[in-house]
C-alpha positions as CSV (number, residue, x, y, z in Angstrom):
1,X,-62.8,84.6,-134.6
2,X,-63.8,86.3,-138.2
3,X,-59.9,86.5,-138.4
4,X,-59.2,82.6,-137.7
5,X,-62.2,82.2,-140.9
6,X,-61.0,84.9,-143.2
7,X,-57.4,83.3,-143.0
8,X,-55.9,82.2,-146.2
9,X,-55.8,78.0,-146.1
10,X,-53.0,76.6,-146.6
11,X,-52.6,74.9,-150.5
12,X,-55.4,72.0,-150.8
13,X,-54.0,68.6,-148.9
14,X,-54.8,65.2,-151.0
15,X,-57.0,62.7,-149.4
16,X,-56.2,59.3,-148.1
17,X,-54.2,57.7,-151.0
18,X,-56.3,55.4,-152.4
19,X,-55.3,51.2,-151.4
20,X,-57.2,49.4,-154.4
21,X,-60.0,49.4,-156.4
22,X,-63.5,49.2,-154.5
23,X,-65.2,45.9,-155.3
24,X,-67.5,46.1,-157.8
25,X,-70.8,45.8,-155.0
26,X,-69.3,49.1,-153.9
27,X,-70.4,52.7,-155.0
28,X,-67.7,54.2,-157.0
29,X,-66.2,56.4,-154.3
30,X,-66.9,54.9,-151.1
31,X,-63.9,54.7,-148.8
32,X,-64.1,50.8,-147.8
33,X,-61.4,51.4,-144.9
34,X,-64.3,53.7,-143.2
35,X,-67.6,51.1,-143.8
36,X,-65.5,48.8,-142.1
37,X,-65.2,51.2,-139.4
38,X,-68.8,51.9,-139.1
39,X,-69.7,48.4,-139.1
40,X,-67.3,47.1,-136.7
41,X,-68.6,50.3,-134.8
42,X,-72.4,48.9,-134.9
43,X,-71.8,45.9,-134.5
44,X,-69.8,45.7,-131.4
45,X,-72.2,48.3,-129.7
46,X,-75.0,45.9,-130.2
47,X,-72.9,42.9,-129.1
48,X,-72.3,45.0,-125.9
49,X,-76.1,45.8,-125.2
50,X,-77.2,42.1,-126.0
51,X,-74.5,40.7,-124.3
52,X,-73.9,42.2,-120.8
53,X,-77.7,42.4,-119.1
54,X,-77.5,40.6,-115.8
55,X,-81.3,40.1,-115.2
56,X,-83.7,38.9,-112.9
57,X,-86.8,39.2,-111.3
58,X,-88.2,39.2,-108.0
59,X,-91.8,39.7,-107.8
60,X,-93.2,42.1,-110.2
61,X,-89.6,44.0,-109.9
62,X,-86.9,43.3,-112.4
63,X,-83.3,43.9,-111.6
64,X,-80.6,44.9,-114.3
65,X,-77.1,44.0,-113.7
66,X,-73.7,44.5,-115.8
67,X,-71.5,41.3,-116.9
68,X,-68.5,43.6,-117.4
69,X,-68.3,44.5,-113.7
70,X,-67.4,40.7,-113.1
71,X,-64.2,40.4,-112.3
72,X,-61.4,41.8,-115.0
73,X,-63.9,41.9,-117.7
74,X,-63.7,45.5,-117.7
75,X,-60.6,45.6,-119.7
76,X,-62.9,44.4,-123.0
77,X,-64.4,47.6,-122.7
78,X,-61.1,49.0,-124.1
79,X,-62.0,47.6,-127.1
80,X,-65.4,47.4,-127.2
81,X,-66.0,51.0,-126.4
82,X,-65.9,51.9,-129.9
83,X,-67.5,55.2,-129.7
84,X,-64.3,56.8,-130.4
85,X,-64.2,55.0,-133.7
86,X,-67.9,55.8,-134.8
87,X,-67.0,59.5,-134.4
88,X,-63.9,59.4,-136.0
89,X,-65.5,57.8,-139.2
90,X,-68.6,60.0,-138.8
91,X,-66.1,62.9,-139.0
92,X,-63.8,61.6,-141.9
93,X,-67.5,61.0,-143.6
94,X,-69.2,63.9,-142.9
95,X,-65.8,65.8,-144.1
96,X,-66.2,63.8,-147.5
97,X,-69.8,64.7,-147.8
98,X,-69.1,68.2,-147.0
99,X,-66.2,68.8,-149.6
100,X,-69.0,67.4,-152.5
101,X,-71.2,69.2,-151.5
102,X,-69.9,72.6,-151.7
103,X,-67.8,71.2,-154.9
104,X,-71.5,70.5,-156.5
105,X,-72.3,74.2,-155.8
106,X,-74.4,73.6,-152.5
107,X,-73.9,75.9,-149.7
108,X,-73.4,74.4,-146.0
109,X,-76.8,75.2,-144.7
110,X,-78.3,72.8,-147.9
111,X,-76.1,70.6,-146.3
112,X,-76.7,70.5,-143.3
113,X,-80.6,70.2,-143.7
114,X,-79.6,66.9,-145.9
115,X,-77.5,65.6,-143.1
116,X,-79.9,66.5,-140.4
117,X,-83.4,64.7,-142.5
118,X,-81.3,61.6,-142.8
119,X,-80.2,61.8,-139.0
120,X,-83.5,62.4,-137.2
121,X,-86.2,60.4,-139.9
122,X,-85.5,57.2,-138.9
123,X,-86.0,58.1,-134.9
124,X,-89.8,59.0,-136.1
125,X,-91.1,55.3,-135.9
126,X,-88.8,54.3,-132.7
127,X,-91.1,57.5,-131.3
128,X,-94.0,56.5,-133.2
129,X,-94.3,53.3,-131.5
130,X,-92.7,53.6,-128.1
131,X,-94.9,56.7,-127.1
132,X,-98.3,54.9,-126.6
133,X,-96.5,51.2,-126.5
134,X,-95.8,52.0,-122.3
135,X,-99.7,52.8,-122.0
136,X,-100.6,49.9,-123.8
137,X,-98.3,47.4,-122.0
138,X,-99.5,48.9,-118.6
139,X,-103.2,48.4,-119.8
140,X,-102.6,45.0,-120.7
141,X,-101.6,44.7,-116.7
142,X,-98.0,44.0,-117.3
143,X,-96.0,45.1,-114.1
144,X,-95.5,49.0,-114.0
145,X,-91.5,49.0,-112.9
146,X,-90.2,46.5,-116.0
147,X,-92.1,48.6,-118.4
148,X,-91.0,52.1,-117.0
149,X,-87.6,50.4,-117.4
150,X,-88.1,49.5,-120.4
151,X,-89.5,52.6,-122.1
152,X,-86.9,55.1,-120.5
153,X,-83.8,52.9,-121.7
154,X,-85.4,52.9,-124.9
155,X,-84.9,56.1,-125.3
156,X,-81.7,56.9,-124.1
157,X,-79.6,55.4,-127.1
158,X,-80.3,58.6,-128.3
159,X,-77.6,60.7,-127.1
160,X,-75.4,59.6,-129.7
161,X,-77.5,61.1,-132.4
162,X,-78.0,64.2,-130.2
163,X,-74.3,64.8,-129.5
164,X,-73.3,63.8,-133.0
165,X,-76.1,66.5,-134.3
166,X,-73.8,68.9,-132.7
167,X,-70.6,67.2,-134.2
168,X,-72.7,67.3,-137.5
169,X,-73.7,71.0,-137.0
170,X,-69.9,72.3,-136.3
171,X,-68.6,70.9,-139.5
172,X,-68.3,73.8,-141.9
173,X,-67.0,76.1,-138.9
174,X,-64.4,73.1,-137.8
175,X,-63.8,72.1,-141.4
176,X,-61.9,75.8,-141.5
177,X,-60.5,75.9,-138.6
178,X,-58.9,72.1,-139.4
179,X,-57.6,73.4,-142.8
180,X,-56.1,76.2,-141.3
181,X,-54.6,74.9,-138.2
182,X,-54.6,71.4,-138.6
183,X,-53.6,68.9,-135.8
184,X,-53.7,72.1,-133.5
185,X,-57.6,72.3,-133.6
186,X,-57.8,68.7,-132.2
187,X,-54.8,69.5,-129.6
188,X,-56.8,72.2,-128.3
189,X,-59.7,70.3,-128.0
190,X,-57.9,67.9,-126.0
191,X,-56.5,70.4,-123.8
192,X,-59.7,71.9,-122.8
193,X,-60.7,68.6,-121.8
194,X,-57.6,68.1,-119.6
195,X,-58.4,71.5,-118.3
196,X,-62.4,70.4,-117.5
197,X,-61.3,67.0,-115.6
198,X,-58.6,68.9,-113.5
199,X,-61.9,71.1,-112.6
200,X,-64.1,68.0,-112.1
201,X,-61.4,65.9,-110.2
202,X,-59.0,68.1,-108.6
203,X,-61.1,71.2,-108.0
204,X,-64.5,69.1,-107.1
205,X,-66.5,71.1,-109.7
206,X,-68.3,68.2,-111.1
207,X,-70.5,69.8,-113.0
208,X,-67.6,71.4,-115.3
209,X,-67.6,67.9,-116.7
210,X,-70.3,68.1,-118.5
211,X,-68.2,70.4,-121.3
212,X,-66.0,67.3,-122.3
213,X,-69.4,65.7,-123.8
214,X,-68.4,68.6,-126.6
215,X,-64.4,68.8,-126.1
216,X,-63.9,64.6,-126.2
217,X,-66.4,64.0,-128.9
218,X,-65.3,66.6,-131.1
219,X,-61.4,66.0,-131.0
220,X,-61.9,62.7,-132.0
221,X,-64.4,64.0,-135.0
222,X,-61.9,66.4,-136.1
223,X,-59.3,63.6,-136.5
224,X,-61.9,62.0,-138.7
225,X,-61.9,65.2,-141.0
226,X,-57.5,65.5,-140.6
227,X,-58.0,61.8,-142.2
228,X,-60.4,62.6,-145.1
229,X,-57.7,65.8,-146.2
230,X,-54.6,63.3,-145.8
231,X,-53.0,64.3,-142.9
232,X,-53.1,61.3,-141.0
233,X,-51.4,59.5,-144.4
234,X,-48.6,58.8,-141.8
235,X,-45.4,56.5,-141.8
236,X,-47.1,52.8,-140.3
237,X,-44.2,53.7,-137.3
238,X,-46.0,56.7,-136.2
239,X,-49.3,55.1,-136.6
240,X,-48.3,52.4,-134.3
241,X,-46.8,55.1,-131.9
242,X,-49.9,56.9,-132.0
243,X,-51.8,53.7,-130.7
244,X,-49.4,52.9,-128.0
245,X,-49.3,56.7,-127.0
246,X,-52.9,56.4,-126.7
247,X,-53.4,53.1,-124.5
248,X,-50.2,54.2,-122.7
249,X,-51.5,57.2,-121.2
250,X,-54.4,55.3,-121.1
251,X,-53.1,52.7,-118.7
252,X,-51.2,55.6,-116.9
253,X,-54.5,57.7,-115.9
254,X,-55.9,54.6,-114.7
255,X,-53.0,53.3,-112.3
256,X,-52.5,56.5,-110.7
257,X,-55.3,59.0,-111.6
258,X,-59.1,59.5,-110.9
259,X,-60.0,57.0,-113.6
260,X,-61.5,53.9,-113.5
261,X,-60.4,50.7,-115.9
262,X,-64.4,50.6,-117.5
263,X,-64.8,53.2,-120.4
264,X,-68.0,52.2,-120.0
265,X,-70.1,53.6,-116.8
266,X,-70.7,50.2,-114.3
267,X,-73.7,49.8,-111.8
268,X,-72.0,51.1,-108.5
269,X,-68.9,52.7,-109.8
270,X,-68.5,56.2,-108.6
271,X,-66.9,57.6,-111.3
272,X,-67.9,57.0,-115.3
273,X,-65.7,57.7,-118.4
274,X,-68.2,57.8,-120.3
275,X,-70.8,60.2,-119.2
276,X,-69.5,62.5,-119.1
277,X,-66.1,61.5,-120.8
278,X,-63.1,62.0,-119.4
279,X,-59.1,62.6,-120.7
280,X,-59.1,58.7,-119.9
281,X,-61.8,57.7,-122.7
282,X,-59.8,60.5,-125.2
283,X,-57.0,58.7,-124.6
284,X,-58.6,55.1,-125.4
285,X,-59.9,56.5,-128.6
286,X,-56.7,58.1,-129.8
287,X,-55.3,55.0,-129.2
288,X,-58.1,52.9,-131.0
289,X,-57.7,55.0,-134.1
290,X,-53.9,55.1,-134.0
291,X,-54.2,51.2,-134.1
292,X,-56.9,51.3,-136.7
293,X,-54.9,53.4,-139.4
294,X,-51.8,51.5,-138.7
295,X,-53.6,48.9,-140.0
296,X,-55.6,50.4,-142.9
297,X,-54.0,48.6,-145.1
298,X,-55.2,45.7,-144.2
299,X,-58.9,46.7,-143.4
300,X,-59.5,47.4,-147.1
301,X,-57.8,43.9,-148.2
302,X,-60.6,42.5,-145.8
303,X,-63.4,44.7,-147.0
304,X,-62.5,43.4,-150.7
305,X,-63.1,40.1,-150.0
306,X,-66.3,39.2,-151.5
307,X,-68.4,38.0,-148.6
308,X,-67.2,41.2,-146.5
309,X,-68.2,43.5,-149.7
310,X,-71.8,41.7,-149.8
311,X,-72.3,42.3,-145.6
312,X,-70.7,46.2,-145.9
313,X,-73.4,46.3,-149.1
314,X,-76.3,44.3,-147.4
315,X,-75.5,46.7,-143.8
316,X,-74.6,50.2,-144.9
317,X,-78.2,51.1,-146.0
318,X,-79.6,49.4,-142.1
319,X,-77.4,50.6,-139.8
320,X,-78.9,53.2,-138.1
321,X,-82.0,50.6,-137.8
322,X,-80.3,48.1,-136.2
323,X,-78.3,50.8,-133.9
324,X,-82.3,52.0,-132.9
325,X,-83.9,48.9,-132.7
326,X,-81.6,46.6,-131.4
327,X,-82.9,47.4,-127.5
328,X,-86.1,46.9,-128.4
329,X,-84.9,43.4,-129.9
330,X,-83.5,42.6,-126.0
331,X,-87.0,44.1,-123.6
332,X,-88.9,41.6,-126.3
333,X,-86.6,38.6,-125.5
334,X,-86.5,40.2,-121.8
335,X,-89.9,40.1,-121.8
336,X,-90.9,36.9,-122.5
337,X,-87.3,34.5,-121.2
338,X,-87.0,36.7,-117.6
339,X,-90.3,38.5,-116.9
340,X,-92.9,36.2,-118.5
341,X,-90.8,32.5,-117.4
342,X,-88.9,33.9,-114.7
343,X,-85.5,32.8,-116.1
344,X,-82.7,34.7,-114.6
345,X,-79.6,35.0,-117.2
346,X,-76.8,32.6,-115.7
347,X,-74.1,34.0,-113.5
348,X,-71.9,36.0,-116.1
349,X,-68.7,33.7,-117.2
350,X,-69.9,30.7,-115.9
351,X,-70.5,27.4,-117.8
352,X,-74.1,28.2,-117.9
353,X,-73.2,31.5,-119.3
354,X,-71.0,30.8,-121.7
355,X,-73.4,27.7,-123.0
356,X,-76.5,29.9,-123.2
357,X,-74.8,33.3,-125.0
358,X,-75.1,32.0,-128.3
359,X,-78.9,30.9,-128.0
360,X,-79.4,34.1,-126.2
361,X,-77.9,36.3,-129.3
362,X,-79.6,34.0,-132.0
363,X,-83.3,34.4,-130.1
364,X,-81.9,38.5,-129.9
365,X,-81.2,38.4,-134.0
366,X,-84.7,36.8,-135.0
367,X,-86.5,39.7,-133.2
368,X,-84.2,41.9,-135.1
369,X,-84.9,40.7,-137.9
370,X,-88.2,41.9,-138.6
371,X,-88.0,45.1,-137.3
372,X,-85.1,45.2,-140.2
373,X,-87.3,44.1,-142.5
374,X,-90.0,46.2,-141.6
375,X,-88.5,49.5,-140.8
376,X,-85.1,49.9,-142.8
377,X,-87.0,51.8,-145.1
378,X,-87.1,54.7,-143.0
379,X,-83.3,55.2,-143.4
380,X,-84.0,56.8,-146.4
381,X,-85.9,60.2,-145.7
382,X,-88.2,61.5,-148.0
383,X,-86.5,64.4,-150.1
384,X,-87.3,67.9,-150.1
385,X,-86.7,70.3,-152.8
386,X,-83.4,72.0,-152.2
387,X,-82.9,74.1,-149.1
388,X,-82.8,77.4,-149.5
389,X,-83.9,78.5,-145.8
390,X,-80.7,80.3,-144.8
391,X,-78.4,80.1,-142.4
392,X,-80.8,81.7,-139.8
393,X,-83.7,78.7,-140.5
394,X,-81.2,76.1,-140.0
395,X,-79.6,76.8,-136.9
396,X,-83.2,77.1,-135.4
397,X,-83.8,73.4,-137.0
398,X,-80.7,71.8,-135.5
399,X,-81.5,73.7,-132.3
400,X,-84.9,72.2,-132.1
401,X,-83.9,68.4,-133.3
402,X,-80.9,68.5,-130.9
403,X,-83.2,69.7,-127.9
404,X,-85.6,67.2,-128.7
405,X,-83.0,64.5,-129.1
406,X,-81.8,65.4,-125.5
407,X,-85.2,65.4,-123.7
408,X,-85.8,61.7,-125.2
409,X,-82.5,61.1,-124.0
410,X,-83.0,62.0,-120.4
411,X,-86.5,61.2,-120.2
412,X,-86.6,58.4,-122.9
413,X,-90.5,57.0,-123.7
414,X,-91.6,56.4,-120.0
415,X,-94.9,57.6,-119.9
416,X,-96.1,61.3,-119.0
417,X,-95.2,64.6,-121.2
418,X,-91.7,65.0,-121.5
419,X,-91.5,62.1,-124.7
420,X,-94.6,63.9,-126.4
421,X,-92.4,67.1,-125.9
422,X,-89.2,65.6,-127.5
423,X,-91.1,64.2,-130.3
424,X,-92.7,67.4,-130.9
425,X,-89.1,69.2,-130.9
426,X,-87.9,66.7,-133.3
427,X,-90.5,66.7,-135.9
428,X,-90.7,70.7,-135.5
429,X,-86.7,70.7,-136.2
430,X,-87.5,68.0,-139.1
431,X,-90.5,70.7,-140.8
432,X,-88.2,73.2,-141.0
433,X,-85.7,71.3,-143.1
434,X,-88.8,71.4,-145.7
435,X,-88.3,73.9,-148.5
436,X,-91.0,72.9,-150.6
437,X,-93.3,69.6,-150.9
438,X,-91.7,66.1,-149.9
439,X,-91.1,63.7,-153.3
440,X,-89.7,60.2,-153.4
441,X,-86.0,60.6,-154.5
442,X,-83.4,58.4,-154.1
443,X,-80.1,59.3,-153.2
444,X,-80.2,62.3,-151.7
């Protein structure tokens, strides 16, 4: 391995040639092409979560059904799962960031504390009110099983900032190997996770698929940083081959492999694509970010227009808000529509359905709404004095946020110890991001 870093890189690739000038909303800088990506990304996830709960209750019980298990709805899901996309703009971002950085004179491990405080503050209110909200709810006599519900699914959004903590942490180490091996580094990744399915599937080790939460997430990351040095500046006919290779084999695993059509996991389904993810999902995204480049182009025309520029300005600074609160925005409308006037949501794609979805989103986006207004300010951490812990002090901070990210995950804010123990890792991997005294900057 210390030969792969001490290898001489290749001469410097350019970045993404630039399409036109930013609006002028825009920070000088900003690729537009990946804040639409991000946004699409977050908006689509929470149009998913809003829009799919089948719910009822009987008696003090409240059942949870799926919408896109009706019939052929599945096949949104190969749009909708958007995952892919998040990661790949993540990547091509964190690249960006990365590149700055070190041109400013900053090391990686500065870095990486800066990318881990603005990661993990904003999770300190979600756990700040969801740890003593499920006692409160149960002392108020609410029924036990729609409150356990509740508080555990709160909680399990999470494993996208715990996987992408370990995207986040890999980036100088994959940022070398990318520049030295380029599209190999993401080939190989992909490979492994062919290997890990033939395990899972073929072989009936089930457990090996776990690995592909690392070998799916990170190929697609790693395309994101091949975009941000210009490699993927491609011919639009190869773009559009990349997309079609991507649903292709896609469709293929589908018809005739293990896979099935959801990329999202489905109440009763034996198999998921999603967790873990499988060559099937991989495939989806390749082909998702194949289509998205192929139309670049036209992405930044869009992001230019002046009503998209004020919506990328007004939602870059409150996306990670929205992504965190926006379940909490559903168990409050859940609460009081299902649980507190026992009204069932209609049978998915009926007329009732289909009638009802817009009133059910609007009464979703004026409980969002102040918990924007209220709690956006925590996307902004408060800065430290530069790091200058070491490489040694960092590690043991990601390692503790990234723990404490998965035991909210798994256990989310149902009450007993395991969320006090999360929140605990968190804040401990937070502290040690802390150089010297916290001070109001912005920017940082």
């Amino acid at each position: 391995m210390t030969a792969v870093l001490t290898r001489p890189a290749p001469p410097p690739t350019r970045p993404p040639a630039p399409l036109a000038a930013a609006p002028a909303s825009a920070p000088p800088g900003r690729d537009l092409f990946l804040d639409v990506l991000r946004l699409f990304g977050t908006a689509l996830v929470v149009l998913q979560h809003w829009s799919m709960p089948v719910l009822s209750v009987t008696g003090d019980r409240i059942t949870t059904g799926n919408a896109l298990a009706t019939g052929n709805a599945w096949m949104i899901t190969w749009i909708s799962q958007v995952m892919p996309l998040v990661f790949f703009a993540g990547g091509a971002a964190g690249a960006i960031s990365h590149r700055a950085a070190l041109r400013r004179g900053g090391g990686s491990p500065a870095w990486l504390a800066a990318r881990l405080r603005r990661l993990a503050w904003p999770v300190l209110p979600l756990a700040a009110v969801w740890l003593p909200l499920p006692h409160l709810l149960l002392a108020l006599g609410l029924p036990s099983q729609p409150v356990v519900t509740a508080s555990r699914l709160a909680g399990q959004l999470l494993w996208f900032l715990a996987v992408y903590l370990v995207a986040v942490a890999a980036t100088p180490l994959m940022r070398r190997l990318g520049a030295a091996y380029g599209l190999r580094v993401p080939a190989a990744l992909a490979a492994g996770a062919v290997v890990v399915d033939v395990l899972r599937f073929a072989c009936g080790l089930e457990a090996a698929g776990w690995a592909n939460i690392g070998l799916v997430w990170l190929a697609v990351h790693q395309l994101g940083f091949l975009y941000a040095e210009g490699r993927l500046d491609l011919p639009r006919t190869r773009l559009w081959g990349m997309a079609a290779a991507g649903y292709g084999l896609a469709a293929l695993l589908v018809a005739f492999g293990p896979y099935p059509g959801s990329m999202i996991g489905l109440p009763g389904a034996a198999v998921s694509n999603m967790a873990p993810p499988t060559v099937a999902l991989l495939a989806v995204g390749i082909g998702q970010i194949g289509l998205a480049l192929a139309l670049r182009r036209q992405i930044a025309s869009f992001a230019r227009w002046p009503v998209v520029a004020r919506a990328l300005g007004w939602a870059g600074p409150r996306m990670m808000t929205v992504y965190l609160w926006h379940m909490s925005a559903l168990f409050c409308v859940t609460a009081v529509v299902v649980v507190g006037l026992g009204v069932p949501t209609p049978e998915p794609g009926g007329s009732a359905w289909l009638s009802g979805w817009p009133h059910w989103l609007a009464a979703l986006c004026l409980v969002l709404w102040p918990l924007l207004r209220g709690l956006s300010r925590f996307e902004e951490p408060p800065a430290a004095a530069p790091y200058r812990g070491g490489t040694a002090r960092i590690a043991a901070a990601l390692a503790l946020a990234g723990a404490g990210l998965l035991v909210l995950t798994v256990s989310g804010f149902a009450p007993g110890p395991w969320p006090v123990l999360g929140s605990g890792l968190l804040l401990g991997g937070l502290l040690l991001t802390r150089s010297a005294g916290f001070r109001r900057i912005r920017g940082n």
